[in-house]
C-alpha positions in Angstrom: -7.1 1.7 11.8 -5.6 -1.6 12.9 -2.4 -1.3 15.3 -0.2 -2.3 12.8 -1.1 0.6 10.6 -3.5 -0.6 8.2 -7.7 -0.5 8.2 -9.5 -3.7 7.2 -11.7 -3.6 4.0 -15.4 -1.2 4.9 -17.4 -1.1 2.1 -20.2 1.7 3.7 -16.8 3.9 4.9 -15.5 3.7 1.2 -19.0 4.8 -0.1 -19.3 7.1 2.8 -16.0 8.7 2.2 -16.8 8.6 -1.6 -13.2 6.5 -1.9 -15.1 3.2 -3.8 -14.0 4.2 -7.2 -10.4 4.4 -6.5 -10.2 1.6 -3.9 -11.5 -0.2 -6.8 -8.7 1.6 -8.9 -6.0 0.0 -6.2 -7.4 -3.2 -5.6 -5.5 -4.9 -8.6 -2.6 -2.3 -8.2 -2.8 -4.3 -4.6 -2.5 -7.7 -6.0 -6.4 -7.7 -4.8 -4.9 -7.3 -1.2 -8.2 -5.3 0.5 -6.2 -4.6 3.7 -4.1 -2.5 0.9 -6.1 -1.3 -1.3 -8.2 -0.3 1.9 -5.3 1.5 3.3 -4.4 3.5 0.3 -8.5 4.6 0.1 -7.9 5.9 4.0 -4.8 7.8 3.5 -6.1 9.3 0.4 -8.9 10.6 1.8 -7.3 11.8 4.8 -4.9 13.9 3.1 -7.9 15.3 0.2 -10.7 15.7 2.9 -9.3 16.5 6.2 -6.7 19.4 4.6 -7.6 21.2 8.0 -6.8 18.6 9.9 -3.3 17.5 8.5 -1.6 18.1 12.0 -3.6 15.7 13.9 -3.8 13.1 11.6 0.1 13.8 10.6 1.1 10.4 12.5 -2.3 8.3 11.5 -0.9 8.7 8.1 2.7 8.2 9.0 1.7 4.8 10.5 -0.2 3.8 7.3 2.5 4.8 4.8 4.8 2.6 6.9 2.6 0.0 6.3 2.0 0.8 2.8 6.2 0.8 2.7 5.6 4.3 0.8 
């Protein structure tokens, strides 16, 4: 993750996180933006894979949706 709250496009972490198929799903929801599209493939797998680990990633998240504006 970037300071400003947002993770630059990583096509082996998407495949490694199995997140390509929707980061291709949010790519044109994006306006083919891959710094946003990338963003929404983190948080989404942070909050689906890391259920355990909610508490320490609370304000990871909390930075990206205020980037995301969501």
């Amino acid at each position: 993750m970037k300071v400003a709250g947002y993770w630059e496009y990583n096509y082996d972490m998407l495949v490694g996180l199995q997140m390509w198929d929707y980061y291709q799903i949010q790519l044109p929801k994006s306006g083919n933006n891959q710094k946003i599209a990338m963003t929404f493939a983190m948080v989404k797998a942070l909050e689906t894979q890391y259920p355990n680990e909610q508490e320490e990633l609370k304000l990871v998240i909390q930075k990206a949706k205020r980037f995301l504006k969501i």
